[in-house]
TIDOVO-138773 format. One line per field, with one value per residue (C-alpha): x, y negated, z. Coordinates in nm, 4 decimals. Example, Ala and Ser with C-alpha at 12.3 -4.5 7.8 and 13.67 -1.06 7.14 Angstrom:
<atoms>
px = c(1.2300 | 1.3670)
py = c(0.4500 | 0.1060)
pz = c(0.7800 | 0.7140)
</atoms>
This chain:
<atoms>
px = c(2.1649 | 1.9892 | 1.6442 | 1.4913 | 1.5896 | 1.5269 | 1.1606 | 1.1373 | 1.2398 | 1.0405 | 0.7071 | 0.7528 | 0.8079 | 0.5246 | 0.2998 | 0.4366 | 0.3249 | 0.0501 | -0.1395 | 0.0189 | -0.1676 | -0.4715 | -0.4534 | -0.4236 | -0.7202 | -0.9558 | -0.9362 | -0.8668 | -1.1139 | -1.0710 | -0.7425 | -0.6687 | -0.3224 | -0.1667 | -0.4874 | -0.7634 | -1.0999 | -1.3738 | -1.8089 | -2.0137 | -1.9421 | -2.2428 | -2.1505 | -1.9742 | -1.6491 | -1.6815 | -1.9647 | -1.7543 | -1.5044 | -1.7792 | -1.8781 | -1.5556 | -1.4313 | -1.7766 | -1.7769 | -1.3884 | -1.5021 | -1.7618 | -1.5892 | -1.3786 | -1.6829 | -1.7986 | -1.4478 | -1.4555 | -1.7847 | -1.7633 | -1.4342 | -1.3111 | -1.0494 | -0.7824 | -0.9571 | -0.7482 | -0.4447 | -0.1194 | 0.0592 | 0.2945 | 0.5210 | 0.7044 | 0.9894 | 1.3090 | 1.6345 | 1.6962 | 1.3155 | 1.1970 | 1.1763 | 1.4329 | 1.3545 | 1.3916 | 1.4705 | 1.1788 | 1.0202 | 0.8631 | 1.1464 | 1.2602 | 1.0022 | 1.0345 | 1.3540 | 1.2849 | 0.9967 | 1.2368 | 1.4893 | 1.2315 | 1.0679 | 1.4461 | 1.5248 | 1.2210 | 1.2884 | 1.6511 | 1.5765 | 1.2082 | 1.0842 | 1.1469 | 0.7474 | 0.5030 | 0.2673 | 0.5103 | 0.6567 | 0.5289 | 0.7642 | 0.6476 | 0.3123 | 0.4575 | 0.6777 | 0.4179 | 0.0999 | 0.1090 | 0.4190 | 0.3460 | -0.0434 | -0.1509 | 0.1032 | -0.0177 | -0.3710 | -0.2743 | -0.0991 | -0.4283 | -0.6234 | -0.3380 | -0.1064 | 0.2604 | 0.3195 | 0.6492 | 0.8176 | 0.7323 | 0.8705 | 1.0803 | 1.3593 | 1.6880 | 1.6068 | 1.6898 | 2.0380 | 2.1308 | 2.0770 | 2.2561 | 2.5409 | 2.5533 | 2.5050 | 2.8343 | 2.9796 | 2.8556 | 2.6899 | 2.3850 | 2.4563 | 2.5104 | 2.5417 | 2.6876 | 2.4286 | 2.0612 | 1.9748 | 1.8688 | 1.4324 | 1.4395 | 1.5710 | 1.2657 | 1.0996 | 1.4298 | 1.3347 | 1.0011 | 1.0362 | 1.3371 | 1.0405 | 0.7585 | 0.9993 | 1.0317 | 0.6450 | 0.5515 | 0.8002 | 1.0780 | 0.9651 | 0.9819 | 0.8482 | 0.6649 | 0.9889 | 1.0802 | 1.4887 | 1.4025 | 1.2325 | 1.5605 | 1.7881 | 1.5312 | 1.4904 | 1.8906 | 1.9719 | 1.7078 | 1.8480 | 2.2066 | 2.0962 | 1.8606 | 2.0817 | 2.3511 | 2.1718 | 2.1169 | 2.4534 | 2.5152 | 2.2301 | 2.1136 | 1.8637 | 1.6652 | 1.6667 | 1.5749 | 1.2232 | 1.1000 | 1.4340 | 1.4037 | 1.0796 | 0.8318 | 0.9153 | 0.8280 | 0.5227 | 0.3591 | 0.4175 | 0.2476 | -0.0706 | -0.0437 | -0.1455 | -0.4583 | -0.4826 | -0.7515 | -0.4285 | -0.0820 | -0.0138 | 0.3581 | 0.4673 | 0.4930 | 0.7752 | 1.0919 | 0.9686 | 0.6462 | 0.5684 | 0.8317 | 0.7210 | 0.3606 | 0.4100 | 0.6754 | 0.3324 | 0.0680 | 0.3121 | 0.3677 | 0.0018 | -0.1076 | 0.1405 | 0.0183 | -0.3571 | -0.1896 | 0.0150 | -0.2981 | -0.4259 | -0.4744 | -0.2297 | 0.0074 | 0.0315 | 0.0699 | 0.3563 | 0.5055 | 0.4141 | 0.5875 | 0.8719 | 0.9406 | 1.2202 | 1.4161 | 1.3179 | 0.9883 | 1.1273 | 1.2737 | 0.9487 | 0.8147 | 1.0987 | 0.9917 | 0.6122 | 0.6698 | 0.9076 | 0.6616 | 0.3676 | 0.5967 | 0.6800 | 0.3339 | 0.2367 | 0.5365 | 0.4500 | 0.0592 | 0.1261 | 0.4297 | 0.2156 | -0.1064 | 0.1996 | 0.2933 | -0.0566 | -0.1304 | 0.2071 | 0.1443 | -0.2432 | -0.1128 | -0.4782 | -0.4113 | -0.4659 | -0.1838 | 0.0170 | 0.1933 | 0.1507 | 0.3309 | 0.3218 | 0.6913 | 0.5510 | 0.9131 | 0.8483 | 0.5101 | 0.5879 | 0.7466 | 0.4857 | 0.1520 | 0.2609 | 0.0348 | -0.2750 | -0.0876 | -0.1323 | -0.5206 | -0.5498 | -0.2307 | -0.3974 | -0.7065 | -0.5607 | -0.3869 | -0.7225 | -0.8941 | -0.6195 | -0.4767 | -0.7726 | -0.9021 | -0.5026 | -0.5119 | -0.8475 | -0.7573 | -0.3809 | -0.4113 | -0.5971 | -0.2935 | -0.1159 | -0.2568 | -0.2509 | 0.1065 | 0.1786 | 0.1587 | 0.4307 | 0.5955 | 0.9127 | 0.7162 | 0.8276 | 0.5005 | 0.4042 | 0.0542 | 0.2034 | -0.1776 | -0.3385 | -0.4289 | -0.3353 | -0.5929 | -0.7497 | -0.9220 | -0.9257 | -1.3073 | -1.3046 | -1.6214 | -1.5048 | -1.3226 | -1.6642 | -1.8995 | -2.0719 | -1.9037 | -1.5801 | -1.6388 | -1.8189 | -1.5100 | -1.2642 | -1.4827 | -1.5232 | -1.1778 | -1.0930 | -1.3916 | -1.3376 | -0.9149 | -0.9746 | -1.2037 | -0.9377 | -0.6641 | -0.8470 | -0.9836 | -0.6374 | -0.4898 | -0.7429 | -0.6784 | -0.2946 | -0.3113 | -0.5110 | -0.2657 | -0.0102 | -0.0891 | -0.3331 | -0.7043 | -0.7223 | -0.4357 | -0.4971 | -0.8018 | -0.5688 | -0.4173 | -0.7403 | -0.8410 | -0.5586 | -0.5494 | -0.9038 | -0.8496 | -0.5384 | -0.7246 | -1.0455 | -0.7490 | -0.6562 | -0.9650 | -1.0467 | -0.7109 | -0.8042 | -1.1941 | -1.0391 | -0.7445 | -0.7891 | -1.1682 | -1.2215)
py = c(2.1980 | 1.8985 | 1.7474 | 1.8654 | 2.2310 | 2.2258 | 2.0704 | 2.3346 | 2.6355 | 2.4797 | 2.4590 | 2.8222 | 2.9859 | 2.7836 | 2.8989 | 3.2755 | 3.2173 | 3.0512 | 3.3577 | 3.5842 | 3.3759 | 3.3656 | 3.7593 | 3.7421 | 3.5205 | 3.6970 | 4.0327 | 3.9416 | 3.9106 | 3.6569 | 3.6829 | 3.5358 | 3.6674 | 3.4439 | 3.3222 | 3.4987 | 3.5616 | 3.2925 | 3.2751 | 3.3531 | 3.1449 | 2.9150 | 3.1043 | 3.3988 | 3.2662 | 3.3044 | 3.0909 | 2.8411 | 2.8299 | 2.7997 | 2.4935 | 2.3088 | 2.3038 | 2.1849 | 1.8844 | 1.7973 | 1.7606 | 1.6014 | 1.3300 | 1.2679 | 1.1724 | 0.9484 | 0.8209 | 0.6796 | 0.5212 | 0.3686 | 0.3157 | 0.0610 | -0.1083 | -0.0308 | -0.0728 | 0.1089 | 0.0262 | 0.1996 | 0.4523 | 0.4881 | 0.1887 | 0.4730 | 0.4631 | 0.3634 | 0.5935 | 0.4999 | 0.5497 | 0.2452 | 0.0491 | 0.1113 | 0.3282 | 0.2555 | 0.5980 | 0.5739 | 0.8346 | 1.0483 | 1.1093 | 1.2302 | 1.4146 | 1.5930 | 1.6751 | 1.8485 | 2.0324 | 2.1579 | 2.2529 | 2.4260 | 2.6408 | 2.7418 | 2.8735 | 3.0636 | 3.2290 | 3.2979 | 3.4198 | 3.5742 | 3.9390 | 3.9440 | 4.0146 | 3.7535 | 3.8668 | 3.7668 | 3.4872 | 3.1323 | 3.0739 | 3.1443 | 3.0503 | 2.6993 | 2.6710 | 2.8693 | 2.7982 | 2.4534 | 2.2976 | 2.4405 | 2.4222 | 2.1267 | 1.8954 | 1.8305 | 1.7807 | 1.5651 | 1.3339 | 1.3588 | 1.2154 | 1.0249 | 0.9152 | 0.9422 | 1.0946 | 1.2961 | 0.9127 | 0.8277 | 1.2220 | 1.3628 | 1.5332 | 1.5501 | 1.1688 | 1.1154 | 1.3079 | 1.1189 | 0.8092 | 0.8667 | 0.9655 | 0.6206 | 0.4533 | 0.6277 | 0.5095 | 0.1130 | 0.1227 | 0.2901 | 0.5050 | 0.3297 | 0.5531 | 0.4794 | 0.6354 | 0.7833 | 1.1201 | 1.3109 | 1.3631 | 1.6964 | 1.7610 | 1.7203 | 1.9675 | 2.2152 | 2.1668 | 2.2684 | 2.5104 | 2.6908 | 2.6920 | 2.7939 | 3.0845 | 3.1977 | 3.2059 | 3.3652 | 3.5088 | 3.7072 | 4.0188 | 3.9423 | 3.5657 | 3.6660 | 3.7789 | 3.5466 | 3.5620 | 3.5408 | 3.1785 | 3.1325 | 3.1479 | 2.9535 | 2.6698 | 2.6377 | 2.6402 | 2.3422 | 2.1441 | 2.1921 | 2.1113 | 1.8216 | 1.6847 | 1.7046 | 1.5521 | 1.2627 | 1.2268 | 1.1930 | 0.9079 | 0.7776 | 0.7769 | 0.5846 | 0.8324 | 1.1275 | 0.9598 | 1.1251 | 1.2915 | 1.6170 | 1.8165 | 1.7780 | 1.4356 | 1.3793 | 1.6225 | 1.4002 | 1.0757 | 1.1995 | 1.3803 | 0.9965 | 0.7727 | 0.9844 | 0.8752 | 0.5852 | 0.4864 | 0.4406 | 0.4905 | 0.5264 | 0.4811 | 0.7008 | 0.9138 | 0.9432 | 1.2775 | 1.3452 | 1.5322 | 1.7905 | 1.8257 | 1.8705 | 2.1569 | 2.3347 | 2.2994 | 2.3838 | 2.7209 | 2.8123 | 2.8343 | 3.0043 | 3.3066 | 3.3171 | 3.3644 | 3.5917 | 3.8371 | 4.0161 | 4.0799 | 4.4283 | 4.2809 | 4.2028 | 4.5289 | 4.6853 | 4.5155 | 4.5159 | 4.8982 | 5.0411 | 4.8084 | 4.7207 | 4.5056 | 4.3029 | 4.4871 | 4.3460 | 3.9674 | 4.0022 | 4.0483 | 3.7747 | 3.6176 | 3.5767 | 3.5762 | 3.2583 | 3.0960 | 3.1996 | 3.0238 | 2.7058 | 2.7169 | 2.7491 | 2.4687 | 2.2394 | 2.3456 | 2.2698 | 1.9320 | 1.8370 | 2.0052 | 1.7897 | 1.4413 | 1.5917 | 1.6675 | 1.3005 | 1.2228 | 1.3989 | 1.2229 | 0.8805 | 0.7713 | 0.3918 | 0.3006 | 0.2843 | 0.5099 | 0.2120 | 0.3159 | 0.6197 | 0.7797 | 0.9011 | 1.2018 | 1.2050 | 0.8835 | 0.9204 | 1.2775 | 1.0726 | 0.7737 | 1.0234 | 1.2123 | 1.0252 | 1.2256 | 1.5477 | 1.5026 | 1.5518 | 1.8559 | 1.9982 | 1.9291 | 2.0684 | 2.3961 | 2.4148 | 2.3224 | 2.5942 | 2.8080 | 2.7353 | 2.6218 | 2.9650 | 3.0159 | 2.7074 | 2.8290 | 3.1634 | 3.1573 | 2.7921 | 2.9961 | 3.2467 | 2.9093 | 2.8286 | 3.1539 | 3.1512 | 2.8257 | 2.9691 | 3.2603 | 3.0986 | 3.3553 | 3.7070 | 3.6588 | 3.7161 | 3.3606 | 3.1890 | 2.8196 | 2.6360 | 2.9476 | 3.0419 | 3.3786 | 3.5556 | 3.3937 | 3.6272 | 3.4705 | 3.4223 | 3.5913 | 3.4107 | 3.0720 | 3.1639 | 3.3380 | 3.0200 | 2.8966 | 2.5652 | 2.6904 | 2.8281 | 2.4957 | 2.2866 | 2.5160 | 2.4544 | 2.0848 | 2.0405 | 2.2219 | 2.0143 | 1.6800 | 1.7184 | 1.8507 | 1.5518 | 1.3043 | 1.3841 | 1.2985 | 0.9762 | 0.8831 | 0.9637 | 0.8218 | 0.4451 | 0.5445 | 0.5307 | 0.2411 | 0.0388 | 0.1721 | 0.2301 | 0.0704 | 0.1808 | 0.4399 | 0.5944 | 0.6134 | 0.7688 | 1.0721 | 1.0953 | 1.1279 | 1.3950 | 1.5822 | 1.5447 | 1.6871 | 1.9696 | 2.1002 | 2.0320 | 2.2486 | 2.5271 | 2.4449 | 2.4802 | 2.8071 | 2.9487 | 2.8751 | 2.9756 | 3.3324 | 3.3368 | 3.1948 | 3.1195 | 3.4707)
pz = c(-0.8244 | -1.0141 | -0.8178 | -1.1413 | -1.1488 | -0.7710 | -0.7620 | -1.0737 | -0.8466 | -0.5737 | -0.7905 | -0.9301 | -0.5621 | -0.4326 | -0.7257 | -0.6619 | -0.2936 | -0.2839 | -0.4957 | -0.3033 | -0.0037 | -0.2216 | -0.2408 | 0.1764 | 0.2510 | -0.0101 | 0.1985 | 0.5262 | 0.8455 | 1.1230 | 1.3570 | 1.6323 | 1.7033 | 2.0081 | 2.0307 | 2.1931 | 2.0422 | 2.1070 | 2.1305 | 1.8539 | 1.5404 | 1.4364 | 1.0648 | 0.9410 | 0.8414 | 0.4446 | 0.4789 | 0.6949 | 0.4307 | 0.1394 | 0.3680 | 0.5027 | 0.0709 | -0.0286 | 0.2264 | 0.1811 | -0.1934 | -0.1359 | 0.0743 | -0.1989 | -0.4245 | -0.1617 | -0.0922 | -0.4132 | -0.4221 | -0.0759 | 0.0098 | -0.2891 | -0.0772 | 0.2084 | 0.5415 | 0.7937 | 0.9677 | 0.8310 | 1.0311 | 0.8373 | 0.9772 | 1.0932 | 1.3698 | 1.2394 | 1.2894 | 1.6106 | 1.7606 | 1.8091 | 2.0622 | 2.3599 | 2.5979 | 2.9899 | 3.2306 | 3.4767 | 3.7374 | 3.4417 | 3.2756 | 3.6371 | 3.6642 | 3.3234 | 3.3811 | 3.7288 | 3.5906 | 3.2814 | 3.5573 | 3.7661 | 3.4680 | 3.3561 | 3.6931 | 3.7292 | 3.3793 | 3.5198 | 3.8371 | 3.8348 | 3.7458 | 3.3812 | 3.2789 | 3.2340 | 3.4370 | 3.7476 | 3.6209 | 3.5267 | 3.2498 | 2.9947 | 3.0277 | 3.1297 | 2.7849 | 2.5365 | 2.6640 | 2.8627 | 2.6433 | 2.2815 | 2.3423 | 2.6036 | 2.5159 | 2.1264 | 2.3252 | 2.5729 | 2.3423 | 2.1922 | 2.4386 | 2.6007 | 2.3470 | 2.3765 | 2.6406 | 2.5841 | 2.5301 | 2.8934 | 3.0187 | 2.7883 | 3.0219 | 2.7693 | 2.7347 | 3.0830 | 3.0640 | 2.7548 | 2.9208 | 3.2325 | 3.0267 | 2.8449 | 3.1171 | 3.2549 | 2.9107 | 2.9987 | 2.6404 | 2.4391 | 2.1728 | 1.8127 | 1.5772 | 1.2098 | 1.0391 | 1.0658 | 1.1445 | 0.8474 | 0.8640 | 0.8366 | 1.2731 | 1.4353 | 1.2106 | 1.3133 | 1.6364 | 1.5835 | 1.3894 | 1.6050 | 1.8596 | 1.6597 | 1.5119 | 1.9202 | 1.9720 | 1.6294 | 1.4860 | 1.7679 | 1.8998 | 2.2690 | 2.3432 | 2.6338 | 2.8214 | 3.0601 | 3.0248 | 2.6631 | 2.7722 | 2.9316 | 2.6459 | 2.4159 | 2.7004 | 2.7177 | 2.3718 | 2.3168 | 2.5437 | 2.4403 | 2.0775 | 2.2130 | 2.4734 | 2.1966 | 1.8987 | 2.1893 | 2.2257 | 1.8442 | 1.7748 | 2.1040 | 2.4085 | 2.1493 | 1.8605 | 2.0900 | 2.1749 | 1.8376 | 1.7227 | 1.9388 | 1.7967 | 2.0724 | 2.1123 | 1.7642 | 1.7502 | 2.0542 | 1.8479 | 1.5718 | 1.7661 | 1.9390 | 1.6257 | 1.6411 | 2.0437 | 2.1932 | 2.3749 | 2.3723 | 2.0242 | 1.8728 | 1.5135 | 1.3782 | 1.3493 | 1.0912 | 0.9102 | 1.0077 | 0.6689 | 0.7801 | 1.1089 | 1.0327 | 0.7503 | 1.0101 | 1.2543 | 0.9856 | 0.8895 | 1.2197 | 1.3046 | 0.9485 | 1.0431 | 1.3749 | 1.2440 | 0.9491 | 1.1811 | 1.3351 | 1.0032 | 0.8244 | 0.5350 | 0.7994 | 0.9771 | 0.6406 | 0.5338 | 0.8844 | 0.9228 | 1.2438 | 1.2926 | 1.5959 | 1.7957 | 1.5829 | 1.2480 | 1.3549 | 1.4269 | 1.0601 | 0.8681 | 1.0716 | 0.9825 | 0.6215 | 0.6549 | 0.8780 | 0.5951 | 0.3140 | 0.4943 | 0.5565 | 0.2251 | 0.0684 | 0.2692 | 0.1362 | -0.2025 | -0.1873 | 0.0078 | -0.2622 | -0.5516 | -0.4568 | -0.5101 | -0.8280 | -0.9579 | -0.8712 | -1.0983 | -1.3653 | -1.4171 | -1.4350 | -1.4766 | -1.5071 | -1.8814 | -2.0907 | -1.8565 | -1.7262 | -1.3262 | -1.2399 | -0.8853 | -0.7105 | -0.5778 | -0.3895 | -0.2247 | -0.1368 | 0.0225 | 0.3507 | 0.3944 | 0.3030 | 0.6375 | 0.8364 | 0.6538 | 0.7658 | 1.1056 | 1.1883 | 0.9050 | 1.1085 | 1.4640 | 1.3266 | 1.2079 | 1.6071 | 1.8258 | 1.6075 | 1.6918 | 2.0319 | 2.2174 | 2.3386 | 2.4202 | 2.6600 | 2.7992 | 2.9051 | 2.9955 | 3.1319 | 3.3958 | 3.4161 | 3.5043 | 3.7789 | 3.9586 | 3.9182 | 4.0790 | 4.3921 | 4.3162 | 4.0465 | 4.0368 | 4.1749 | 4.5254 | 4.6872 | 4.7870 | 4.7758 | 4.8076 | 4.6707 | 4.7632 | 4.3685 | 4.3908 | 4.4142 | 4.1476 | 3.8808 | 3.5478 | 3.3807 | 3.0583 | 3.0168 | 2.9484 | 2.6032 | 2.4896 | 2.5466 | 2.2370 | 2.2899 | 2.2338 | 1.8804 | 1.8170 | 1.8941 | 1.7032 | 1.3424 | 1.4581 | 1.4896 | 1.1540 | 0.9824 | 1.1284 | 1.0479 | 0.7184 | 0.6277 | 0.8300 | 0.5991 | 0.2717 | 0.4398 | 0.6042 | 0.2281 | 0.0100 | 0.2756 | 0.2729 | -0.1490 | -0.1594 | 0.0085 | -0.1625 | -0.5535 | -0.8514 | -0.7548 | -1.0147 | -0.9501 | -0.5530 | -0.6990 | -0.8584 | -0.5089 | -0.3284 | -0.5813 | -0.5121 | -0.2005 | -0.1497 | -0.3448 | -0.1216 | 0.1652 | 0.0696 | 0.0021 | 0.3285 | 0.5224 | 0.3223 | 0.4749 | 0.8367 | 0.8127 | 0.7174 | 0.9349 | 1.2332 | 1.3386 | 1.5337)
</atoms>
C-alpha cells in the first residue's frame, strides 16, 4: 500500500474516530476506572474543560507575541539506535534484577488474589504508576536499575564483546512494549490476578532480555518500554536528564491511549457497548476500545502535522512542512501533555494502593508474616479525598497541556521559517485544547 493511500486511510479512520470520541466525551461524566475517586474538584468538570481549551488557546496567542525566537534547549537530540552512551552494570542494576526476581516468585508462589499477594500492586501500581513519577522528580532512573540490562550484559561479557548490531531497531518497540503492558492493566480481564502478573512479568523479560540480545546492553537502556518511558518523563526532570529516546512520539500516544481507555471504561457509554461480557469476551471489547483511543490519538497528533502542511503560510508557498518528519523530532512536546493526562489519572491510584504496598511488605506471598511489622496497617481512605489531591490532578493536566504547545511552538522555531512554526503552534494548540477537553470529562473524578 502507497504512503499516500495509507496516510489517506489513516486520516479517514482517525476522522471516523475522533467523532465517535467527540460523541463519548459530550455525554459522559467523570471516571476514574483504575483510578480511584479524588477531593472535591475546585470546578465541575465541563467548566474545567471550558477552561483548560480557553487557556491552551490563549497561550498560543501569547506564544506568538512573546516568544519570537527559539529559547529553549532541544530535546530532541534524541538517543541514537544503540542508546547512547554505554552503560556500566553496577549495584542498581543488581538490585533491579533481584527485586524483578523477588516480585515474579511471589506472583508464582503466593495466594493467587491481590489482596494476599504483593504482586501486583508492585508491577501495576508501584512500576506502571511511581516509576513515570519518580523519573519525574529524579530523572532516569530505570538507566541506572533496569534488571534485563544486567542479564544482557553478563551475557556479553561471557561473549568477551558488546553487542553490535548491523542495523537499528525499528522506533516503533518501545511503544510494543508499552503498549503489551498497558493492554494487561486496561484492557485483559484479570490484571489483578497474581499468576496472571506471572505470565506478563516472564513474557517481558523473554521479549526484553531477547530484543537485548539482538541490539545490545546499550540499546535496551531506552529500547525495552519502561526504559524508554523513564527517559522521556526524565527530560522533564531537575536532574539527571537523558536524551531523549528513539520514538518517543510512539511511546507517548501508546501512554496517552492507554490512560484515555482507562478513564473511558467506567463510563455509561462503555458499559453499554461492553454490556454483560465478561472473561475474555470482555478483554476483546477492550481490546478495540484501547486501539481506537491509540488510534485517535495518532490521528489528532499526525492530523495537527498535516494541518500545519497543508497552511504553508510562508508567502509564495515556498516553505512546506514534512508532517512525516516532524512527527519523530515534535515528540518531545508529547511528553508533559502525556504525563499530564497520567498524574491526573494515576495519582489517587499511587495514593491509595501505595498504602496496600506497604502492608504487604511484611507478608509479601500470604504466609502470615509481619517481617516490618505493616500488617496491621489499615489504609486511610482519607488521603485520596483531600482537596490537595484534586488540585494537583487539574494542575498537572493544565500545566502539561500548556507544556506541549510551549515545548512545540520552541521545537518549530528552531526548526522551520517563523511563520510557518507559527502554523505548527496553531495546530498544535488546537489538538491540545481537544485534548484537555477529553481528560476534564474522562478522567478528573
Amino acid at each position: 500500500m502507497s504512503a499516500r493511500r495509507t496516510g489517506g486511510v489513516l486520516r479517514t479512520a482517525s476522522a471516523a474516530g475522533a467523532g465517535g470520541v467527540a460523541l463519548v466525551v459530550a455525554g459522559a461524566r467523570p471516571a476514574a476506572a483504575h483510578g480511584v475517586g479524588s477531593g472535591a474538584l475546585p470546578a465541575p468538570p465541563w467548566l474545567l474543560s471550558y477552561l483548560g481549551a480557553f487557556a491552551v488557546l490563549a497561550a498560543a496567542v501569547a506564544l506568538r507575541a512573546t516568544w519570537p525566537a527559539a529559547r529553549l534547549a532541544s530535546p530532541t537530540a534524541e538517543a541514537g539506535a544503540d542508546g547512547g552512551a554505554p552503560i556500566r552494570p553496577g549495584v542498581g542494576h543488581a538490585v533491579g534484577l533481584a527485586l524483578f526476581a523477588l516480585v515474579l516468585v511471589a506472583a508464582v508462589v503466593g495466594p493467587d488474589t491481590s489482596a494476599a499477594n504483593i504482586a501486583p500492586v508492585a508491577v501495576l501500581v508501584v512500576w506502571w504508576v511511581g516509576l513515570p513519577l519518580i523519573s519525574l522528580l529524579l530523572g532516569d532512573v530505570m538507566r541506572l536499575g533496569n534488571p534485563f540490562v544486567a542479564v544482557v550484559r553478563l551475557v556479553e561479557r561471557w561473549r568477551g564483546e558488546p553487542v553490535a548490531p548491523d542495523r537499528p531497531a525499528p522506533i516503533w518497540v518501545p511503544a510494543a512494549f508499552l503498549g503489551a503492558f498497558g493492554w494487561f492493566f486496561v484492557a485483559y480481564h484479570r490484571p489483578g490476578s497474581p499468576r496472571a502478573v506471572a505470565v506478563l512479568l516472564v513474557g517481558y523479560a523473554v521479549a526484553a532480555i531477547g530484543l537485548g540480545l539482538r541490539w545490545g546492553s546499550r540499546w535496551l537502556a531506552t529500547g525495552e518500554g519502561f526504559g524508554a518511558l523513564s527517559a522521556a518523563v526524565s527530560t522533564l526532570a531537575p536532574i539527571r536528564r537523558s536524551p531523549l529516546p528513539t520514538g518517543t512520539a510512539p511511546l507517548m500516544l501508546v501512554w496517552v491511549g492507554s490512560t484515555a481507555f482507562d478513564g473511558l471504561a467506567s463510563t455509561p457509554f462503555w458499559a453499554d457497548v461492553a454490556g454483560s461480557s465478561t472473561g475474555w469476551g470482555r478483554t476483546a471489547f477492550n481490546t478495540v476500545g484501547l486501539v481506537w483511543l491509540t488510534a485517535v490519538a495518532a490521528g489528532l497528533y499526525l492530523g495537527a502535522l498535516r494541518v500545519a502542511a497543508a497552511l504553508r503560510p510562508d508567502r509564495g508557498g515556498s516553505a512546506t512542512v514534512d508532517a512525516t518528519a516532524l512527527a519523530g523530532p515534535f515528540g518531545g512536546a508529547l511528553v508533559p501533555l502525556a504525563l499530564g493526562w497520567f498524574v491526573a489519572h494515576d495519582l489517587t491510584l499511587l495514593l491509595f494502593e501505595g498504602q496496600n504496598f506497604i502492608t504487604l511488605l511484611s507478608d509479601p506471598i500470604g504466609r502470615g508474616w509481619d517481617l516490618i511489622g505493616s500488617i496491621s496497617n489499615t489504609v486511610d481512605y482519607g488521603i485520596v479525598e483531600a482537596r490537595w489531591v484534586s488540585w494537583v490532578q487539574v494542575l498537572a493536566l493544565f500545566a502539561g497541556h500548556l507544556a506541549a504547545v510551549v515545548l512545540a511552538h520552541d521545537l518549530a522555531l528552531q526548526r522551520l521559517r517563523p511563520r510557518t512554526a507559527l502554523a505548527v503552534t496553531w495546530s498544535v494548540a488546537a489538538a491540545s485544547a481537544a485534548s484537555i477537553v477529553a481528560a476534564c470529562l474522562l478522567v478528573l473524578g
